[in-house]
mmCIF file of the N, C-alpha and C atoms, coordinates in Angstrom:
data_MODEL
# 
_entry.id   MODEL 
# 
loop_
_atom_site.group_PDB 
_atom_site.id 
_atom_site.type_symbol 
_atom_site.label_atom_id 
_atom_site.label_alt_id 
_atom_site.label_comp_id 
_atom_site.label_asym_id 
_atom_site.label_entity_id 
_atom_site.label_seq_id 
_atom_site.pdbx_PDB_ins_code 
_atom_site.Cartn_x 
_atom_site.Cartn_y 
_atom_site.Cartn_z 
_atom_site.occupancy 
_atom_site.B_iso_or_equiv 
_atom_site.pdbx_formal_charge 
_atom_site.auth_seq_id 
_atom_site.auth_comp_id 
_atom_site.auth_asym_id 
_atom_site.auth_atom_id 
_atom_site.pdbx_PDB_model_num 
ATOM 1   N N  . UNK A 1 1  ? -5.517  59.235 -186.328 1.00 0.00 ? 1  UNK A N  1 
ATOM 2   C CA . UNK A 1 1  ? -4.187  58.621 -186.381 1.00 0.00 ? 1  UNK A CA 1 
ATOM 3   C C  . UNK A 1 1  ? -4.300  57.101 -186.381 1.00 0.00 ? 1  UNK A C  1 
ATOM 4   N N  . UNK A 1 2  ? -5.133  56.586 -185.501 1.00 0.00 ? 2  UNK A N  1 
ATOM 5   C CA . UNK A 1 2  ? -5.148  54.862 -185.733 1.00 0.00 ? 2  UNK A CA 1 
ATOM 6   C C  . UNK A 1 2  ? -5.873  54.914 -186.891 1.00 0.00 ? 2  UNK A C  1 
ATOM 7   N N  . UNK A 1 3  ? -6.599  55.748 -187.349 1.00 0.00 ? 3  UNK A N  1 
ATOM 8   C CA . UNK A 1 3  ? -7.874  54.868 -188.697 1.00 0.00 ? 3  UNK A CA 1 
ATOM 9   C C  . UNK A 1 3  ? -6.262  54.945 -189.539 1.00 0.00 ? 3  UNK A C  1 
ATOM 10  N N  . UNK A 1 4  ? -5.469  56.078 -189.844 1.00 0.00 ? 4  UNK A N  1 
ATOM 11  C CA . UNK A 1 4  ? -4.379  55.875 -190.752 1.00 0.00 ? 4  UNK A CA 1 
ATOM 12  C C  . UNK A 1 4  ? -2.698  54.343 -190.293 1.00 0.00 ? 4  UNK A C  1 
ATOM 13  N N  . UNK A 1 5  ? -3.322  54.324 -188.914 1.00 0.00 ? 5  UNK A N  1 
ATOM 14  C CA . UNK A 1 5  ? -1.921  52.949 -188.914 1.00 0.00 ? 5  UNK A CA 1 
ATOM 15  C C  . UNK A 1 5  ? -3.014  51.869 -189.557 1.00 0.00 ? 5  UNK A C  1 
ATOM 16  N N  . UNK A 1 6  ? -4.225  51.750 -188.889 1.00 0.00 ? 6  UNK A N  1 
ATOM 17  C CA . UNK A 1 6  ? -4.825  50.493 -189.436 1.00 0.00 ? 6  UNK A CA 1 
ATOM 18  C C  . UNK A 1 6  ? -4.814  49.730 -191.332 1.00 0.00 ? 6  UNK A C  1 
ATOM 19  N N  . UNK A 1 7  ? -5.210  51.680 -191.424 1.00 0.00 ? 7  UNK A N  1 
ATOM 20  C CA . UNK A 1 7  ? -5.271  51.422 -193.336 1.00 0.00 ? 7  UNK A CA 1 
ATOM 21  C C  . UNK A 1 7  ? -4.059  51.073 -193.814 1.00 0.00 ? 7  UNK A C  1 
ATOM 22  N N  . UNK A 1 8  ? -2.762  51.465 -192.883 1.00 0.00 ? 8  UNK A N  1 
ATOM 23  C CA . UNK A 1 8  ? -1.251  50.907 -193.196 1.00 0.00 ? 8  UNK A CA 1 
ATOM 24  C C  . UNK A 1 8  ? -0.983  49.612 -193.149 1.00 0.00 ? 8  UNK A C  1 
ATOM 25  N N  . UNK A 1 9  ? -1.851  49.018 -192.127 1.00 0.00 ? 9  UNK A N  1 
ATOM 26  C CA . UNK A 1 9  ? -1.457  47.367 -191.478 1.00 0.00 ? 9  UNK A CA 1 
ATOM 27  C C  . UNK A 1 9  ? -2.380  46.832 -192.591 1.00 0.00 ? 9  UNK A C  1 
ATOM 28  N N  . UNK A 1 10 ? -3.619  47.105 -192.782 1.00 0.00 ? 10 UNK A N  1 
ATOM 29  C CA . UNK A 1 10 ? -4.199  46.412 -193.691 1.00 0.00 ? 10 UNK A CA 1 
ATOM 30  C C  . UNK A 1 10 ? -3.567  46.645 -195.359 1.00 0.00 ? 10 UNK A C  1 
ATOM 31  N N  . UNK A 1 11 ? -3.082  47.107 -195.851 1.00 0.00 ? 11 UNK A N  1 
ATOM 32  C CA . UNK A 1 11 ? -2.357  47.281 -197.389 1.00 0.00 ? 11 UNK A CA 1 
ATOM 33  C C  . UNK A 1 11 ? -1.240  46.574 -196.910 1.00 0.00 ? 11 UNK A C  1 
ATOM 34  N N  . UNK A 1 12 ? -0.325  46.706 -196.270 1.00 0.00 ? 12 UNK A N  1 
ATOM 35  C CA . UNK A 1 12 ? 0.702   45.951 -195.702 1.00 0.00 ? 12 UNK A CA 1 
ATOM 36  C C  . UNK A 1 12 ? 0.324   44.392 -195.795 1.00 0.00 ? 12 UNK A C  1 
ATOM 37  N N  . UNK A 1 13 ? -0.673  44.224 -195.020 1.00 0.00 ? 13 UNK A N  1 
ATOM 38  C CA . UNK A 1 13 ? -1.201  42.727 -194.684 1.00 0.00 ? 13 UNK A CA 1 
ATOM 39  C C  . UNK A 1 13 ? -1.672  42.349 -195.934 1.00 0.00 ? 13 UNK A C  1 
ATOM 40  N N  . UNK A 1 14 ? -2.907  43.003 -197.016 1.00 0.00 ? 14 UNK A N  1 
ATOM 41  C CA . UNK A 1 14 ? -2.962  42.732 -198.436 1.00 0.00 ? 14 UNK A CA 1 
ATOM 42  C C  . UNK A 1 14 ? -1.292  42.374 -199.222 1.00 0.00 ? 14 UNK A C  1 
ATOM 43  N N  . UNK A 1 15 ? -0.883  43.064 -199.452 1.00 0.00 ? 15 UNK A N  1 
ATOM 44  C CA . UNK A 1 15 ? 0.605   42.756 -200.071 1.00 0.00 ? 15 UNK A CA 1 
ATOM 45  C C  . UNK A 1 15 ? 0.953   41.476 -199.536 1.00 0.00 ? 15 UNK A C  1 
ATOM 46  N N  . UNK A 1 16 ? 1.250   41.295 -198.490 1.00 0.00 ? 16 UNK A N  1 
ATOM 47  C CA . UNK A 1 16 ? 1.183   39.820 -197.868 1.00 0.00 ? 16 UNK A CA 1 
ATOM 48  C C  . UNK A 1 16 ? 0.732   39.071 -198.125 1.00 0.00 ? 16 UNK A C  1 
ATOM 49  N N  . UNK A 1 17 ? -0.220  38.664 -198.238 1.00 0.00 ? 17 UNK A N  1 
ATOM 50  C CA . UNK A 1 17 ? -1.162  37.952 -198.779 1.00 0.00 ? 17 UNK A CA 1 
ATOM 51  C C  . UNK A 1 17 ? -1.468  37.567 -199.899 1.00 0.00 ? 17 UNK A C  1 
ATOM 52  N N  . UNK A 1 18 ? -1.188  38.799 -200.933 1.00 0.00 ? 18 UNK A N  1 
ATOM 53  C CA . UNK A 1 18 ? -0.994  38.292 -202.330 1.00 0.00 ? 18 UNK A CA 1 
ATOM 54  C C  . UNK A 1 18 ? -0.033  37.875 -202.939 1.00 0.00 ? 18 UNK A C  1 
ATOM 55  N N  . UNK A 1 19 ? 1.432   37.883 -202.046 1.00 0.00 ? 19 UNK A N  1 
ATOM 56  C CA . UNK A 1 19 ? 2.271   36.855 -202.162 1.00 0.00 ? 19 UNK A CA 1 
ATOM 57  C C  . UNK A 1 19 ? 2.025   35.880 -201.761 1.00 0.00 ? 19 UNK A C  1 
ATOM 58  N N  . UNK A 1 20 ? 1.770   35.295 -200.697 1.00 0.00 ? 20 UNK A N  1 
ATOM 59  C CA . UNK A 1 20 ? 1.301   34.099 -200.016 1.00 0.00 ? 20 UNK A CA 1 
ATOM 60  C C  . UNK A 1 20 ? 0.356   33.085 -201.360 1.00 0.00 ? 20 UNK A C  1 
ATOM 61  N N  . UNK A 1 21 ? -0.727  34.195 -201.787 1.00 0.00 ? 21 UNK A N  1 
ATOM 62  C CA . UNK A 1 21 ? -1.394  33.457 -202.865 1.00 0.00 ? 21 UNK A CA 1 
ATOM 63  C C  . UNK A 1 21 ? -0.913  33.052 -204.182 1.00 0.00 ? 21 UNK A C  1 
ATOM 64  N N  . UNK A 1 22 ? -0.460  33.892 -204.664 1.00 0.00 ? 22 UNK A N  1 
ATOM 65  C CA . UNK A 1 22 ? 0.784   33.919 -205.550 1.00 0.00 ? 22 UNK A CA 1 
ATOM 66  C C  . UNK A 1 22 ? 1.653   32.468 -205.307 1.00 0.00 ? 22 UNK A C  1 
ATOM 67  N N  . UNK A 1 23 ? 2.287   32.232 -204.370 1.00 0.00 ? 23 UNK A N  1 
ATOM 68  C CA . UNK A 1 23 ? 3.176   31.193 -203.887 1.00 0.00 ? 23 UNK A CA 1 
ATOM 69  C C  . UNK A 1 23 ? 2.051   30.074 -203.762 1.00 0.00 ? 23 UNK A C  1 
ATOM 70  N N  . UNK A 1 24 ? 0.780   29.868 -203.451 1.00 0.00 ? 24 UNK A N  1 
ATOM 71  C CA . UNK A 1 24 ? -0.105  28.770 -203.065 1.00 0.00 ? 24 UNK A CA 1 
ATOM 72  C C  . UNK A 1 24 ? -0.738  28.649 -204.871 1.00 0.00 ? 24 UNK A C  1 
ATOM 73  N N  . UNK A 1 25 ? -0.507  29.343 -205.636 1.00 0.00 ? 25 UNK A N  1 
ATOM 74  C CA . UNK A 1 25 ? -0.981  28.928 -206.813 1.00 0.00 ? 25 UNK A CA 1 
ATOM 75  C C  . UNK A 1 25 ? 0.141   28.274 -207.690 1.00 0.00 ? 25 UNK A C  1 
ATOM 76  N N  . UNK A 1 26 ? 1.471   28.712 -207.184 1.00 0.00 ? 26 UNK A N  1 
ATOM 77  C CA . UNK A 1 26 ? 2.750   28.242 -207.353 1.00 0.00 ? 26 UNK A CA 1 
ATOM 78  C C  . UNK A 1 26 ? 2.856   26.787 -207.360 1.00 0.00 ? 26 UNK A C  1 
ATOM 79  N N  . UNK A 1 27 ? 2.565   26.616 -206.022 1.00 0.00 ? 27 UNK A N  1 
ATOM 80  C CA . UNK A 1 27 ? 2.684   24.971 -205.744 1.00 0.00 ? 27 UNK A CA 1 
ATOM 81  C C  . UNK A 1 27 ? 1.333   23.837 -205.714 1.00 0.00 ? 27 UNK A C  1 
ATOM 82  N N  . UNK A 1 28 ? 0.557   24.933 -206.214 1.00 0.00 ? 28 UNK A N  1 
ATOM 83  C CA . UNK A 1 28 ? -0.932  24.216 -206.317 1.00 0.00 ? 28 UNK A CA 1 
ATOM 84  C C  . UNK A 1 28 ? -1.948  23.930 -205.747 1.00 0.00 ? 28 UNK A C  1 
ATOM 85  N N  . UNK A 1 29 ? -2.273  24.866 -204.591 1.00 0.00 ? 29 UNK A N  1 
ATOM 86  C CA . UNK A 1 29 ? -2.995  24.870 -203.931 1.00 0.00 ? 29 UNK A CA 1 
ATOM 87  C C  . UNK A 1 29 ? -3.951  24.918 -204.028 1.00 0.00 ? 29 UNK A C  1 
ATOM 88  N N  . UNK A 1 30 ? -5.230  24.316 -203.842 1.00 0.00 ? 30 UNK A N  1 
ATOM 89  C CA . UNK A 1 30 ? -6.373  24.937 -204.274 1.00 0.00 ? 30 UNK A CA 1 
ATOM 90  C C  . UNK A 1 30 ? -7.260  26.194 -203.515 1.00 0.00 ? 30 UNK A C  1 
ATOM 91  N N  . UNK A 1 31 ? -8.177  26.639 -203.722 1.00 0.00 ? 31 UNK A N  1 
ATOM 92  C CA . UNK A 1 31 ? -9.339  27.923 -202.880 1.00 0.00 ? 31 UNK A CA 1 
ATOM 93  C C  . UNK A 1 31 ? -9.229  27.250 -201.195 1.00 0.00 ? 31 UNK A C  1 
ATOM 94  N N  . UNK A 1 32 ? -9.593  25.854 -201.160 1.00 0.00 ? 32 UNK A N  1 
ATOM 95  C CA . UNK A 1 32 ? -10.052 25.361 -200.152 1.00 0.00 ? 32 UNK A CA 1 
ATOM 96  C C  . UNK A 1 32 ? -8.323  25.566 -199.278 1.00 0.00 ? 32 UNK A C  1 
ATOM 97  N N  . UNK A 1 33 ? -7.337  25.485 -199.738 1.00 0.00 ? 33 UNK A N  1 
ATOM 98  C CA . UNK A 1 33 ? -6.257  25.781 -199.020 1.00 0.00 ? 33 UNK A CA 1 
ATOM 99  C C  . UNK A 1 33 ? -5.934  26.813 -198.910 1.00 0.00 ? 33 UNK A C  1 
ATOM 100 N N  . UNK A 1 34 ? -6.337  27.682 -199.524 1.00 0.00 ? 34 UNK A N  1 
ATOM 101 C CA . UNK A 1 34 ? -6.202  28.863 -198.864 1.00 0.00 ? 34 UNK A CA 1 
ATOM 102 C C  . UNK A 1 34 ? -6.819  29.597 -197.848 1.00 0.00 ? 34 UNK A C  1 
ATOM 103 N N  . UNK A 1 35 ? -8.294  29.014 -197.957 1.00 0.00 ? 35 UNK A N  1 
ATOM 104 C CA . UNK A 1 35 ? -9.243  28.944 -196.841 1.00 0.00 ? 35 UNK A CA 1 
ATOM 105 C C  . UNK A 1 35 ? -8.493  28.712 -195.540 1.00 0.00 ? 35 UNK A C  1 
ATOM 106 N N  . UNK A 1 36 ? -7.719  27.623 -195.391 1.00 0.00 ? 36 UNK A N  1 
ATOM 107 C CA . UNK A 1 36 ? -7.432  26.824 -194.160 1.00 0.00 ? 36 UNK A CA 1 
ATOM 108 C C  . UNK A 1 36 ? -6.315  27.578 -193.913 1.00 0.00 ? 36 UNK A C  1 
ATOM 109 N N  . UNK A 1 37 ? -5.606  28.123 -194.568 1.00 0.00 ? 37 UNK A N  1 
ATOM 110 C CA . UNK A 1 37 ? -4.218  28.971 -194.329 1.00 0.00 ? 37 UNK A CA 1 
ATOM 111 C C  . UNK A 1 37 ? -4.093  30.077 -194.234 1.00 0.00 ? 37 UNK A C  1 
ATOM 112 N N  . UNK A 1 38 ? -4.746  30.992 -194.912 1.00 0.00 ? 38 UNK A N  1 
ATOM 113 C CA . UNK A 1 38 ? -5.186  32.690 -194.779 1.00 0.00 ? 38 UNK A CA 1 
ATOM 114 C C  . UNK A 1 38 ? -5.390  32.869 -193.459 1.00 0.00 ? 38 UNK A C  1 
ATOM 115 N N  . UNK A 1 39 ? -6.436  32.076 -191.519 1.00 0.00 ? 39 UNK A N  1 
ATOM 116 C CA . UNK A 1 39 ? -6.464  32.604 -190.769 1.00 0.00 ? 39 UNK A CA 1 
ATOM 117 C C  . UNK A 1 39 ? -4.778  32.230 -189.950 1.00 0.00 ? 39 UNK A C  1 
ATOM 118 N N  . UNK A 1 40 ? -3.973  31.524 -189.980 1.00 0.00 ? 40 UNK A N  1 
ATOM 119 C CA . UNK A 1 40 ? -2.923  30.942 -189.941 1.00 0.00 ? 40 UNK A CA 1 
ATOM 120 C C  . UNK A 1 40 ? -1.900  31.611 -189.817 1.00 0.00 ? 40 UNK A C  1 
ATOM 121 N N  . UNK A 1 41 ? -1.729  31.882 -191.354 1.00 0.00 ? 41 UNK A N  1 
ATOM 122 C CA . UNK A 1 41 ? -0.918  33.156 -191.918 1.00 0.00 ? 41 UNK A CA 1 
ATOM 123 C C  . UNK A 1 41 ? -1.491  34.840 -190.647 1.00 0.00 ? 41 UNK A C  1 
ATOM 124 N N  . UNK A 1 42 ? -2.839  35.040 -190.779 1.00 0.00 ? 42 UNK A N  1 
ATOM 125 C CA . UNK A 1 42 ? -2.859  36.311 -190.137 1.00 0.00 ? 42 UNK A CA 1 
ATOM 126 C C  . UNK A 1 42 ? -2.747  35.702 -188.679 1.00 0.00 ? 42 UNK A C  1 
ATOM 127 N N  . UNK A 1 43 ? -2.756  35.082 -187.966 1.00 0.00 ? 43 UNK A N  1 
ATOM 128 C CA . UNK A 1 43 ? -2.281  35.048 -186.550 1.00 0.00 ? 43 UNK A CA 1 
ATOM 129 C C  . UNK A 1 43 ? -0.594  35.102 -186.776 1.00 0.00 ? 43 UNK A C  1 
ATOM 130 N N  . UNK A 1 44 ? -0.027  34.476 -187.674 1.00 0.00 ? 44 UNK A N  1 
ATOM 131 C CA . UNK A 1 44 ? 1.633   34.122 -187.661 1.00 0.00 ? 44 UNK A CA 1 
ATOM 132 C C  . UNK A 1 44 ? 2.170   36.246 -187.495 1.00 0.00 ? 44 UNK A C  1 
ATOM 133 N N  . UNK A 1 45 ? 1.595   36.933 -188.693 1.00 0.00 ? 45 UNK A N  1 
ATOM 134 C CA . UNK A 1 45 ? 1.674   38.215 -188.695 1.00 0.00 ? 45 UNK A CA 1 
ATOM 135 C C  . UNK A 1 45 ? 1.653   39.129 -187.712 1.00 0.00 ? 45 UNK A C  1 
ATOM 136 N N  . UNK A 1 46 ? 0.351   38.893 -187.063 1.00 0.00 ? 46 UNK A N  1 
ATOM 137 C CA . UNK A 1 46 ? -0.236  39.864 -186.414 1.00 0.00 ? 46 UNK A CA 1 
ATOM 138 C C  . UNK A 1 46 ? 0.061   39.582 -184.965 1.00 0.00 ? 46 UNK A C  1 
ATOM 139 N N  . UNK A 1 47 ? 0.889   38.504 -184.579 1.00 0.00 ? 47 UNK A N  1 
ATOM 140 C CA . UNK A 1 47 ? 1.119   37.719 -182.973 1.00 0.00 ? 47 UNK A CA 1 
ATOM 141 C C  . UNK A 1 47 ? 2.351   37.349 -182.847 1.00 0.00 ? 47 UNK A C  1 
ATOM 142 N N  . UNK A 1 48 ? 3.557   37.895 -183.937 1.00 0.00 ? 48 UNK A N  1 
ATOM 143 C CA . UNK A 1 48 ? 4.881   37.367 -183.973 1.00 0.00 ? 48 UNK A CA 1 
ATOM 144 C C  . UNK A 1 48 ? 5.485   38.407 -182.451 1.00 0.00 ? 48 UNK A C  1 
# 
């Protein structure tokens, strides 16, 4: 039962994320900013 919430939180959290990137290629972000923002983003998620 957790291996199936985890595989939920993680596709969940992917989808997330590939908006996030999506939106950082939007406004021009480069690799290196996403670097700095991807652990950011998963504390904002995972600690709200």
């Amino acid at each position: 039962m957790l291996g199936i919430l985890l595989g939920c939180a993680g596709a969940v959290t992917t989808g997330i994320f590939g908006i996030f990137f999506n939106y950082f290629d939007f406004i021009g972000l480069s690799e290196s900013g996403r670097t700095i923002l991807t652990p950011f983003f998963v504390f904002v998620c995972f600690f709200q």
